[in-house]
DRENKEMI-735874 format. One record per residue (C-alpha): residue number from 1; chain; z, x, y. Coordinates in nm, 2 decimals. Last residue first. Layout:
N
   n chain      z      x      y
 NUM     A      Z      X      Y
...
// end
This chain:
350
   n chain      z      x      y
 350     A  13.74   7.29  10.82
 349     A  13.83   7.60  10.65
 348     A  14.21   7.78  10.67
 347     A  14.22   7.86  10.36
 346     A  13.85   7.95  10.20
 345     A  13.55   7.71  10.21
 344     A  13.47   7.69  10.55
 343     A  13.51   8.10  10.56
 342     A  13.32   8.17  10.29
 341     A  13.04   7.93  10.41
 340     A  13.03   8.08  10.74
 339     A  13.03   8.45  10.56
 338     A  12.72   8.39  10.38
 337     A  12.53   8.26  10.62
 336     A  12.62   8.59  10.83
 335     A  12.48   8.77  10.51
 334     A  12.19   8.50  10.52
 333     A  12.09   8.58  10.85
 332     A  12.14   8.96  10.85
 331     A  11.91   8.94  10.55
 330     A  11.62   8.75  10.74
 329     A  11.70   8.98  11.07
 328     A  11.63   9.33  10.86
 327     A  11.34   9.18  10.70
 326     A  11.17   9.04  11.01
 325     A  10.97   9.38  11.07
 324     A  10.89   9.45  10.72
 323     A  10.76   9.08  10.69
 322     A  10.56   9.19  11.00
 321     A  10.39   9.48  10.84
 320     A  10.31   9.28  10.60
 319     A  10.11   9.07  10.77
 318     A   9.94   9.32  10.96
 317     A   9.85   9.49  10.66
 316     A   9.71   9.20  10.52
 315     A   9.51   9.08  10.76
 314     A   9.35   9.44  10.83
 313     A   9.29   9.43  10.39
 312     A   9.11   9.09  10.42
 311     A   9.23   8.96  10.07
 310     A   9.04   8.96   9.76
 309     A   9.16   8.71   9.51
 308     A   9.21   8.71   9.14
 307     A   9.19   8.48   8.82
 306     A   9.45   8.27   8.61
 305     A   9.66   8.21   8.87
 304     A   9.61   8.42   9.16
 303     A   9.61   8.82   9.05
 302     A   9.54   9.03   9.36
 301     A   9.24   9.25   9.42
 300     A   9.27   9.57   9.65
 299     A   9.23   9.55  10.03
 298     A   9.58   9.64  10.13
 297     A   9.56   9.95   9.93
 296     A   9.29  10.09   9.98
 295     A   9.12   9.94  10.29
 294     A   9.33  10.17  10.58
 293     A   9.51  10.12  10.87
 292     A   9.58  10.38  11.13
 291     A   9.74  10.25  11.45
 290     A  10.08  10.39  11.35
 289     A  10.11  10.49  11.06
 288     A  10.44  10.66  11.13
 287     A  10.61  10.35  11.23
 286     A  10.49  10.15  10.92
 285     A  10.70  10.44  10.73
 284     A  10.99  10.40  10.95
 283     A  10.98  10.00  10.85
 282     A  10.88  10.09  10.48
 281     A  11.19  10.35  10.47
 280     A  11.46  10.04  10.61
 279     A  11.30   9.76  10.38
 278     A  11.33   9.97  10.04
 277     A  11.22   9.67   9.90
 276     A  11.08   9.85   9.57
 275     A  10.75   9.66   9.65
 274     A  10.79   9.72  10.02
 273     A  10.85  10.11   9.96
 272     A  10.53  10.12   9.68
 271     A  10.32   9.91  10.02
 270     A  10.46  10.15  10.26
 269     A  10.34  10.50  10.04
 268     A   9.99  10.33   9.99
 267     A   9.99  10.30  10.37
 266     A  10.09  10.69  10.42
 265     A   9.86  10.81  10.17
 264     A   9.61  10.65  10.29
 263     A   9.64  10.77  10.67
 262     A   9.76  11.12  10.55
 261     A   9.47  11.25  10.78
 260     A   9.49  11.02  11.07
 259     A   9.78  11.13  11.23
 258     A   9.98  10.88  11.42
 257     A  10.36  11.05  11.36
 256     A  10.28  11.39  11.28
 255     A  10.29  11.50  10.93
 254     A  10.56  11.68  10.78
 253     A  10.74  11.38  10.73
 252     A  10.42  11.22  10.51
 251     A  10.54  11.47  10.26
 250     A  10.92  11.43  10.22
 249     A  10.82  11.04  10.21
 248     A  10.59  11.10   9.96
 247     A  10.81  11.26   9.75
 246     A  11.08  10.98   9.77
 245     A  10.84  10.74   9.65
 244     A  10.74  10.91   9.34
 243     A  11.11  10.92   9.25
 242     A  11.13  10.60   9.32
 241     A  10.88  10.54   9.11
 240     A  11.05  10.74   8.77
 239     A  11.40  10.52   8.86
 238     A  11.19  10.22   8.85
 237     A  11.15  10.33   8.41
 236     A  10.82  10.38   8.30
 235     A  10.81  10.33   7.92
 234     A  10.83  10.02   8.02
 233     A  10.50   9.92   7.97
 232     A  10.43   9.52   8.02
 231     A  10.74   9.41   8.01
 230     A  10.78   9.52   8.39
 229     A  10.51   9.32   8.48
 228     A  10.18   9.52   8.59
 227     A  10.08   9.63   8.99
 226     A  10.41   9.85   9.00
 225     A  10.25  10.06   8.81
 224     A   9.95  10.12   8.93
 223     A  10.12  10.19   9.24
 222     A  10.36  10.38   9.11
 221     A  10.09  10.67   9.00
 220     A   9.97  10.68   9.33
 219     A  10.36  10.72   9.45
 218     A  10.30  11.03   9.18
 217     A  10.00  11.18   9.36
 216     A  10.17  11.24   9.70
 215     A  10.20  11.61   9.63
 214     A   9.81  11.63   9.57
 213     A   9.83  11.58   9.97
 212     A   9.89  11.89  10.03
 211     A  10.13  12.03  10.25
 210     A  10.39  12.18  10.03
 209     A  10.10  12.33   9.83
 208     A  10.06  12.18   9.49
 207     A  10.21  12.27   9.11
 206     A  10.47  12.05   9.15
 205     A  10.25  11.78   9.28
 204     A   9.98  11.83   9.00
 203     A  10.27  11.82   8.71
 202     A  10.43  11.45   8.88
 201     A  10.08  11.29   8.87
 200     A   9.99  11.45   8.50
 199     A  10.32  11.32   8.37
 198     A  10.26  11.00   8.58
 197     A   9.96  10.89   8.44
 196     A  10.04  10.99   8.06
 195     A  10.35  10.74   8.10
 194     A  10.14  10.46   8.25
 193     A   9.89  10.47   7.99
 192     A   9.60  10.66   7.93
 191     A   9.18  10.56   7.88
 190     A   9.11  10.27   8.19
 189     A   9.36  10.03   8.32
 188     A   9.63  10.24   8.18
 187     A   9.55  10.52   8.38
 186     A   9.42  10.92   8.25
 185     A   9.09  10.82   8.38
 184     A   9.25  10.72   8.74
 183     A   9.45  11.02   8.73
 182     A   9.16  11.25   8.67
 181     A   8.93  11.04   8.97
 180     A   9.29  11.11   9.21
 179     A   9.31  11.42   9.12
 178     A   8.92  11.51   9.18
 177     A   8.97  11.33   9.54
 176     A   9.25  11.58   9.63
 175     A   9.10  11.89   9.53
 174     A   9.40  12.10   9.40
 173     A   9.22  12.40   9.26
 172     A   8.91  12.36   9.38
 171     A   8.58  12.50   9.24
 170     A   8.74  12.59   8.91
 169     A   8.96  12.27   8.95
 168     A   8.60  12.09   8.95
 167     A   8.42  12.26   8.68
 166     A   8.72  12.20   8.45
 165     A   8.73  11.83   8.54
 164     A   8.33  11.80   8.42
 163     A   8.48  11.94   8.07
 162     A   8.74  11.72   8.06
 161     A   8.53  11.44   8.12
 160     A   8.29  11.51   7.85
 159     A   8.54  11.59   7.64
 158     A   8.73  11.23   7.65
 157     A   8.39  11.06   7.64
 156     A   8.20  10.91   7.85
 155     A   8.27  10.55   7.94
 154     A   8.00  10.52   8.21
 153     A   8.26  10.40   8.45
 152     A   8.50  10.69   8.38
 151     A   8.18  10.96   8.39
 150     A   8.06  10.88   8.67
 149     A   8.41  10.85   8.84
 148     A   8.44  11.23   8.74
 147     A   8.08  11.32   8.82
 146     A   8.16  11.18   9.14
 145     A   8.48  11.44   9.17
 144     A   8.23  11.72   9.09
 143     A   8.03  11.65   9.33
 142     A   8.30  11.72   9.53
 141     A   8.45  12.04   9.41
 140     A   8.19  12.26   9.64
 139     A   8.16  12.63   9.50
 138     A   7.83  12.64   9.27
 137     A   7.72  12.29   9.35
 136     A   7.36  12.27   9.21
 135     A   7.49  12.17   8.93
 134     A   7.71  11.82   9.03
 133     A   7.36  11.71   9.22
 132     A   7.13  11.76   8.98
 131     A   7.38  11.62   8.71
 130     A   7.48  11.30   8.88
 129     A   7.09  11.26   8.95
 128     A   7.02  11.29   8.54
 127     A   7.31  11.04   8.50
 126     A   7.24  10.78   8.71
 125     A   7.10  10.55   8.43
 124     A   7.45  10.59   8.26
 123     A   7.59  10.45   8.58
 122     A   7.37  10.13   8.51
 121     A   7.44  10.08   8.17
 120     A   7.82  10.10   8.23
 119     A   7.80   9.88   8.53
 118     A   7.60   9.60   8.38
 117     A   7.75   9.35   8.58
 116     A   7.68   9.57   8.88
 115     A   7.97   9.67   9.14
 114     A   8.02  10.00   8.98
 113     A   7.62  10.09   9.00
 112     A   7.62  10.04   9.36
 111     A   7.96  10.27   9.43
 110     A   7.71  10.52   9.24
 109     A   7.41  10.53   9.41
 108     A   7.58  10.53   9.71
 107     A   7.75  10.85   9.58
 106     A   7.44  10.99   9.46
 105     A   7.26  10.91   9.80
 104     A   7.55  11.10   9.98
 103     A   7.52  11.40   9.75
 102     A   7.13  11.39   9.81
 101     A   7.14  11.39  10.18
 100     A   7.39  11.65  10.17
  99     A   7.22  11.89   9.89
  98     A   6.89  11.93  10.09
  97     A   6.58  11.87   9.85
  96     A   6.43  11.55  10.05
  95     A   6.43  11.70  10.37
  94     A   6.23  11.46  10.63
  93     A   6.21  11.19  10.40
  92     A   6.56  11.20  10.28
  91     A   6.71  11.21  10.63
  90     A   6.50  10.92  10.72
  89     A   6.63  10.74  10.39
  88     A   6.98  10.80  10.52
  87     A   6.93  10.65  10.87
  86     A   6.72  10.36  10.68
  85     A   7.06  10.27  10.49
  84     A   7.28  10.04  10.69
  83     A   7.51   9.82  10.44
  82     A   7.53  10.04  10.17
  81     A   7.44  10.35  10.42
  80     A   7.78  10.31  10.62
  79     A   7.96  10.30  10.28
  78     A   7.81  10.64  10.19
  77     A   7.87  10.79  10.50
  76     A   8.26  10.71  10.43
  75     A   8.26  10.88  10.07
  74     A   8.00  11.21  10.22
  73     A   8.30  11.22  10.49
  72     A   8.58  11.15  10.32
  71     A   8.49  11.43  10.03
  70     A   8.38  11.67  10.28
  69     A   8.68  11.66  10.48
  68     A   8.90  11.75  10.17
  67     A   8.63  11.99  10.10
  66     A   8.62  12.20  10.39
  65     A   8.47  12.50  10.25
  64     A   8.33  12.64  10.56
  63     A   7.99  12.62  10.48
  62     A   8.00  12.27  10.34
  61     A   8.24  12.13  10.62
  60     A   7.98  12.24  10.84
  59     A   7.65  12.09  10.66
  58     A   7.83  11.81  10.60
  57     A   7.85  11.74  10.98
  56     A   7.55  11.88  11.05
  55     A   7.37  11.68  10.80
  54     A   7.58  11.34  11.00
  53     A   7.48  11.46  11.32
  52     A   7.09  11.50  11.24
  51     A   7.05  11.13  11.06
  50     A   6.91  10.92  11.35
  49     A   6.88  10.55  11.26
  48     A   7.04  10.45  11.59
  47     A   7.37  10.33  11.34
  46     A   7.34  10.72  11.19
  45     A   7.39  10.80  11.55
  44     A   7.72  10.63  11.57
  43     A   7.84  10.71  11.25
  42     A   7.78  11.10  11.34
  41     A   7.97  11.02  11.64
  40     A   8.29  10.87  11.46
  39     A   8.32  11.11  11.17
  38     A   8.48  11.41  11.36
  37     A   8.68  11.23  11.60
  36     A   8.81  11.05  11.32
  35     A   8.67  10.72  11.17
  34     A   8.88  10.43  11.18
  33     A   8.94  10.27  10.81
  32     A   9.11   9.99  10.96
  31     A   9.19   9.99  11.34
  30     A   9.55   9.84  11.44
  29     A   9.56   9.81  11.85
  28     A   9.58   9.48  11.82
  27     A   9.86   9.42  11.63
  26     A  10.06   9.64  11.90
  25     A  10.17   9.93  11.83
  24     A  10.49   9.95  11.53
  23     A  10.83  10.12  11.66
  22     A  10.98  10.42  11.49
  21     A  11.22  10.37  11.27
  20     A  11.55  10.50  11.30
  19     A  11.57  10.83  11.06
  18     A  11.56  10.80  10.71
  17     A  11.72  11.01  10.43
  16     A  11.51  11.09  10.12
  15     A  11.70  11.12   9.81
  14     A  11.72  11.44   9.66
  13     A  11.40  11.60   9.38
  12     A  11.50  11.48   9.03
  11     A  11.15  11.59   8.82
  10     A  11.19  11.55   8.49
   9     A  11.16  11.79   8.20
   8     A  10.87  11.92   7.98
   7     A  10.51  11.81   8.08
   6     A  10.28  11.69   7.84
   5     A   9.92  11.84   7.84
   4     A   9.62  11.57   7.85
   3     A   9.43  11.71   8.13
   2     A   9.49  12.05   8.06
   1     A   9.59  12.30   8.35
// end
C-alpha cells in the first residue's frame, strides 16, 4: 500500500445507534495509564532495580509475535526508565547485546531527543543506534515504528520514510503503532495535510481486521482536526469526522465494557464525541472506559492566548467526564427555560 496513494470514493458506513449509557465509577477509582496485569509486575521489579521480569516480558511477546503488546510495553518501560533508569542500565550491563534492552534504550533515547531544543540535531545523532536496532529486527514491526518517529523528528526525507514504512508493513501488516507514526508524518502539523491524513486513515481501516484497532485510525485523524479552526483547512468537511467517529464507536462495541486494550482509543473516541457534542455517545462512551484513563488525549497541549498550557491529563478527564454527565440536565434546563418564557409571553401569560 503506498503511503501517499489517493483513495477513490467515500466511506458512508450507518450511523451508530446508542444504547443507555452505562454508569461512570467513582472519581476515585479512575487510574491513568494503569498497567495491565501483564506490565504491572515487571514495573514493580524494575522500581527494585531488578530487570529480569521486564526481559521476560519482551522476551515473550517477541517470540510469540505479540507486537501490539510489544509496542506498549517497550513504549511504557521506556517512560518508567526516563524517570527511573538504573533497572535498565543493570539489564544493559549484564547483556549489553540483547535486542530488548537495546530497543527500550533506543526508545528512551529517542522520547529524550524530542524534548530537546535541538531535537532535529539530536535525533539525527541517534541515527546509527536507530539502525542497529531497526536491522537486527527480521520479523518484529516495532523498531520499525521508532525508526518512523526517528525519521519525522529528524526531518528525513519523503523516501527515507517510505522506505523504513515498507520494512514495517512487511513485518506487520496492520501494526497499530507504525499507522499511527505514518499518519502522524502524513499530518498537517508535520509533511501532509488534513485531507492526505484521513485518505490514508479511512484506506488502513478498510483494509483492517474487524477487530483491529487500525480501524479506529480515522477518529485519530479527527482529532487533529478538530484541534485547528474550521477556516483553517476545510477541505475536511464535519461530515468526514463523524464518519470517523461512528467507526470507532462500531469498534470499541466489540470490546468489553472496562477492557484495557482499546483504553486509548476509547478516550480519544470520547473527547472527538464531546468536540462534535454528541453528548448522549460520549456519556456511553465514558461508560465503557470505565476506570481506564489514559495521557494522550487529555494530556495534550492546549492553546491559551498567545501560547499553550499542559493540563494534568487525570484532572482533565475527570472534568470532562462530569460536563458529559451534567449535559443532559444543562439542556433540559434551558429547554424547560424555554418553555416558561414562551408561555409568560404568549396568550394567556402573566
Amino acid at each position: 500500500m503506498s503511503l501517499f496513494r489517493a483513495l477513490i470514493g467515500a466511506v458512508h458506513p450507518a450511523r451508530y445507534a446508542p444504547r443507555p449509557a452505562a454508569g461512570f465509577v467513582p472519581d476515585d477509582d479512575v487510574l491513568l495509564d494503569a498497567p495491565d496485569g501483564r506490565l504491572a509486575p515487571a514495573l514493580v521489579a524494575a522500581a527494585l532495580a531488578d530487570p529480569e521480569p521486564a526481559a521476560k516480558l519482551l522476551a515473550t511477546t517477541r517470540d510469540s509475535g505479540e507486537w501490539e503488546d510489544r509496542d506498549r510495553y517497550v513504549t511504557r518501560l521506556a517512560t518508567f526508565a526516563y524517570s527511573r533508569g538504573d533497572w535498565l542500565a543493570h539489564w544493559l550491563s549484564a547483556s549489553p547485546g540483547d535486542p530488548d534492552a537495546l530497543l527500550v534504550t533506543a526508545q528512551l533515547a529517542v522520547r529524550r531527543a524530542w524534548e530537546s531544543p535541538a531535537r532535529a540535531e539530536r535525533l539525527r545523532e541517534l541515527g546509527p543506534l536507530i539502525a542497529t536496532v531497526a536491522e537486527g529486527a527480521p520479523h518484529d514491526p516495532v523498531p520499525w515504528r521508532l525508526a518512523l518517529d526517528h525519521a519525522r523528528g529528524a526531518h528525513a526525507g519523503h523516501g527515507v520514510f517510505e522506505s523504513h514504512w515498507e520494512q514495517a508493513v512487511r513485518r506487520s501488516p496492520h501494526h497499530y503503532g507504525c499507522h499511527v507514526a505514518a499518519l502522524k508524518y502524513l499530518s498537517a502539523q508535520w509533511y501532509g495535510s488534513h485531507r492526505a491524513a484521513f485518505d490514508f486513515a479511512e484506506e488502513a481501516a478498510d483494509d483492517a481486521a474487524p477487530d483491529s484497532l487500525v480501524r479506529a485510525l480515522p477518529v485519530r485523524a479527527a482529532y487533529d482536526r478538530l484541534r485547528v479552526p474550521p477556516d483553517r483547512d476545510p477541505a475536511v468537511p464535519e461530515a468526514r469526522i463523524d464518519r470517523a467517529a461512528d467507526r470507532a464507536l462500531t469498534l470499541s462495541a466489540a470490546f468489553p465494557a472496562g477492557d484495557p486494550w482499546p483504553a486509548e482509543v476509547r478516550n480519544l473516541l470520547a473527547y472527538v464525541l464531546v468536540e462534535r457534542g454528541r453528548w448522549a455517545e460520549a456519556r456511553e462512551e465514558f461508560g465503557r472506559i470505565g476506570a481506564h484513563a489514559t495521557s494522550f488525549p487529555w494530556g495534550a497541549a492546549r492553546s491559551a492566548g498567545r501560547g499553550s498550557v499542559r493540563e494534568d491529563p487525570l484532572l482533565r478527564f475527570l472534568a470532562v467526564r462530569d460536563r458529559v454527565r451534567r449535559e443532559p440536565v444543562r439542556r433540559a434546563g434551558f429547554r424547560d427555560a424555554g418553555r416558561g418564557r414562551a408561555g409568560r409571553s404568549g396568550p394567556g401569560g402573566h
